[in-house]
C-alpha positions as CSV (number, residue, x, y, z in Angstrom):
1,X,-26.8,-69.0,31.4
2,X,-28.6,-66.4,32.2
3,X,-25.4,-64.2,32.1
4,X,-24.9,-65.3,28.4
5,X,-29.0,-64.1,27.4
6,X,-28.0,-60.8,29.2
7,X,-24.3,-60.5,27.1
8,X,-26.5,-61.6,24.0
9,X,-28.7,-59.5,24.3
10,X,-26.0,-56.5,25.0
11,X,-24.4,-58.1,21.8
12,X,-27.5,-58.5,19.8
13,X,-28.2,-54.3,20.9
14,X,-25.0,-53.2,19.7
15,X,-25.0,-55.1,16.9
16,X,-28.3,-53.9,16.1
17,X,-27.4,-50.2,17.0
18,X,-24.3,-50.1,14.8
19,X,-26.7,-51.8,11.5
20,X,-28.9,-48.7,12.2
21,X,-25.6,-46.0,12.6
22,X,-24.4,-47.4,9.7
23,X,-27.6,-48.0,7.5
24,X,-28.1,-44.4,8.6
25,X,-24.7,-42.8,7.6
26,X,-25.2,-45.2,4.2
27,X,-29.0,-43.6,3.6
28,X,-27.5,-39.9,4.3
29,X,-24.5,-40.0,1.7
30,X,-26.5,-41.2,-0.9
31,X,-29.2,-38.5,-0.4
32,X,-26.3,-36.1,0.7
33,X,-23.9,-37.0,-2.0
34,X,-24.6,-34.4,-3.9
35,X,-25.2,-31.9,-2.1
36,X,-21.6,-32.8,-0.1
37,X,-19.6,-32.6,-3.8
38,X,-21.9,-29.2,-4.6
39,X,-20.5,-27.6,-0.8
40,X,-16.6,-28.9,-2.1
41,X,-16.7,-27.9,-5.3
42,X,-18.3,-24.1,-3.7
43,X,-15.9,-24.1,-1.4
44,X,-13.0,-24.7,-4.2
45,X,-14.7,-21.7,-6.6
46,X,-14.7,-19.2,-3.2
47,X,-11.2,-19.7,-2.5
48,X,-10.4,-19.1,-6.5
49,X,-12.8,-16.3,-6.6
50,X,-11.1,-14.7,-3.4
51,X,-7.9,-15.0,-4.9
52,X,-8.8,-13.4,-8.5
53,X,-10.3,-10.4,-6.2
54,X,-7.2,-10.0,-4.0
55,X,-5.7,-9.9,-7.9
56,X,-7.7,-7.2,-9.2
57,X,-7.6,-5.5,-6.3
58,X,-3.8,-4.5,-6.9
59,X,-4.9,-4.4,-10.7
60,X,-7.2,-1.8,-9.8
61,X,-5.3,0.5,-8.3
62,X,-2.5,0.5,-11.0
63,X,-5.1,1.3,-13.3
64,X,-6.3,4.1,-10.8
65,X,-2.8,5.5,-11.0
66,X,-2.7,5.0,-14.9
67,X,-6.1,7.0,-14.8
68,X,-4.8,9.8,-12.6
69,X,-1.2,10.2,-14.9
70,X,-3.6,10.3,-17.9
71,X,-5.5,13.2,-16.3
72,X,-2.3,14.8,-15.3
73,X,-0.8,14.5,-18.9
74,X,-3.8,15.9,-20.3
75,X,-4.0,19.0,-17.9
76,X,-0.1,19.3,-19.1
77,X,-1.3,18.8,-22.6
78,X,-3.8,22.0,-22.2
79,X,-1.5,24.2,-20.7
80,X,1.0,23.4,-23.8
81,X,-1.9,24.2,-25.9
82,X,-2.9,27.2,-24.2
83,X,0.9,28.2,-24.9
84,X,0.8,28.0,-28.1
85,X,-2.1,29.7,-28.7
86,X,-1.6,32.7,-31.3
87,X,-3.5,35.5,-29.5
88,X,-1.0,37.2,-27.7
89,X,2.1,35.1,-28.5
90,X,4.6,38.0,-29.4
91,X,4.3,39.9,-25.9
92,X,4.6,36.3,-24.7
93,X,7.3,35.3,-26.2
94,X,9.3,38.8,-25.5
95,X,8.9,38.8,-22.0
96,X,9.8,34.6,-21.9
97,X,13.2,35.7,-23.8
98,X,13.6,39.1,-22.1
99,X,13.4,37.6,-18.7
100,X,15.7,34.1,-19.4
101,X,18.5,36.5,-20.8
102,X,18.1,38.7,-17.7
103,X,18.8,35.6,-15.4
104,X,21.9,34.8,-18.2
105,X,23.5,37.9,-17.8
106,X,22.5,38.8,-21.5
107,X,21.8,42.0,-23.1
108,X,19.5,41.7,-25.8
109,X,19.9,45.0,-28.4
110,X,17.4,44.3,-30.6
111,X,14.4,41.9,-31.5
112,X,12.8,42.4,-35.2
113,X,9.9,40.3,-35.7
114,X,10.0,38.9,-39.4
115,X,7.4,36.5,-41.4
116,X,4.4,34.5,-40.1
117,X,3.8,32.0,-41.6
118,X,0.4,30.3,-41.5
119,X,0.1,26.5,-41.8
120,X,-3.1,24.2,-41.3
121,X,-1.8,22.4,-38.4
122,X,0.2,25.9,-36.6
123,X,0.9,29.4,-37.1
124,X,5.3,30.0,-37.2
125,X,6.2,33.5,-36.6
126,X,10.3,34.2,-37.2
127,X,12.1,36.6,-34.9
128,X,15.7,38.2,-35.1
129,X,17.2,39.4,-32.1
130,X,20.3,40.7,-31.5
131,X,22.3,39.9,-28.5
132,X,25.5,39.8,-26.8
133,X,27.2,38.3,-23.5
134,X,29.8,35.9,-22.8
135,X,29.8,32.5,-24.5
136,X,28.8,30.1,-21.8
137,X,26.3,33.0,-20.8
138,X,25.2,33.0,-25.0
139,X,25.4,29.3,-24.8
140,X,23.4,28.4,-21.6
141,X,20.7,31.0,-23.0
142,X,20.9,29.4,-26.3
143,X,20.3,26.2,-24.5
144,X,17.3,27.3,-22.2
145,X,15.0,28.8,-24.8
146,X,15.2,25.8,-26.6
147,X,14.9,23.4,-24.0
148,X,12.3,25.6,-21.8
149,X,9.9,26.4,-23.8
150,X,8.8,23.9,-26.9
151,X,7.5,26.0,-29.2
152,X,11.0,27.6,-29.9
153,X,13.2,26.6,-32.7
154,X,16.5,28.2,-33.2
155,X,16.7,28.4,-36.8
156,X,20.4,30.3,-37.5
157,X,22.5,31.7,-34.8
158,X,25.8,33.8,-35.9
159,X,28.1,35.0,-33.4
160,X,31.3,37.3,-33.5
161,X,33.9,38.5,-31.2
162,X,33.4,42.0,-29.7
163,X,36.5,43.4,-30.3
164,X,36.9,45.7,-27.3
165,X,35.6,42.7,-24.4
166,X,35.6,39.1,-24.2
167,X,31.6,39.4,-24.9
168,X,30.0,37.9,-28.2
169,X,27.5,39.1,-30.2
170,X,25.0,36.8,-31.4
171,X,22.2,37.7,-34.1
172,X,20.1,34.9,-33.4
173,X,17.0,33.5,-35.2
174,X,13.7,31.7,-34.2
175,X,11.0,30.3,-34.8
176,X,8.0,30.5,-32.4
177,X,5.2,27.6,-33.4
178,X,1.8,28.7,-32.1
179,X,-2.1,26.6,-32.9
């Protein structure tokens, strides 16, 4: 008997101890209950707010690059507008056609500068010149003033055989567009 008062009371102390463990995790979610779904639901907005940074993190350095081509294509953008600046232009533009026909194997007879013509948005001065070569030579030099430099427009271009070579003559006709 007295074994049963002993197991009875071992009984009546766990039972006891688990009514307080469970009274006690019963008291602590209902004062912790919010407190639990506030730590969830920050837990839930740091792992979105990590991944919307890892996002803009790549988004940030395209638009770093986009920044840095826009500074490049305005640097370009000032050195065409530096080109076509007016003061100086004709010296300019006879050494730029002077040295391109050298590398074409071109000789250039004459160049007569003609009318300027002064606009609100450019200035357009006309040249003549005179040249002759052979005709993938003409036409490759044709080609690179045109294509090299923007401000050249080739207005009229007449070519004739030379009768004594197989070289062309070429009066040719421009227009140089300067701000």
């Amino acid at each position: 008997m007295q074994i049963l008062k002993y197991l009875n009371r071992n009984i009546l102390d766990l039972i006891s101890i688990s009514a307080i463990l469970v009274l006690s995790l019963f008291i602590f979610s209902f004062f912790l209950k919010d407190d639990i779904s506030t730590y969830f639901s920050l837990k839930q907005k740091h792992s979105s707010l990590r991944l919307s940074a890892e996002k803009n993190a790549s988004m940030l350095e395209d638009q770093k690059k986009k920044a840095s081509d826009i500074a490049a294509m305005e640097m370009e953008m000032n050195d065409y507008k530096n080109n076509f600046k007016a003061d100086n232009k004709t010296s300019y533009f006879l050494n730029y056609i002077t040295a391109i026909a050298r590398r074409h194997r071109i000789e250039i007879s004459t160049v007569e500068p003609g009318e300027v013509i002064k606009g609100d948005a450019f200035t357009r001065s006309m040249y003549t010149t005179i040249l002759s070569g052979g005709f993938y030579d003409v036409y490759n030099y044709l080609y690179r003033i045109e294509e090299d430099w923007k401000a050249v427009k080739i207005e009229r271009v007449v070519m004739d055989k030379n009768s004594d070579d197989s070289k062309i003559q070429v009066v040719l006709t421009v227009a140089v567009l300067s701000i």
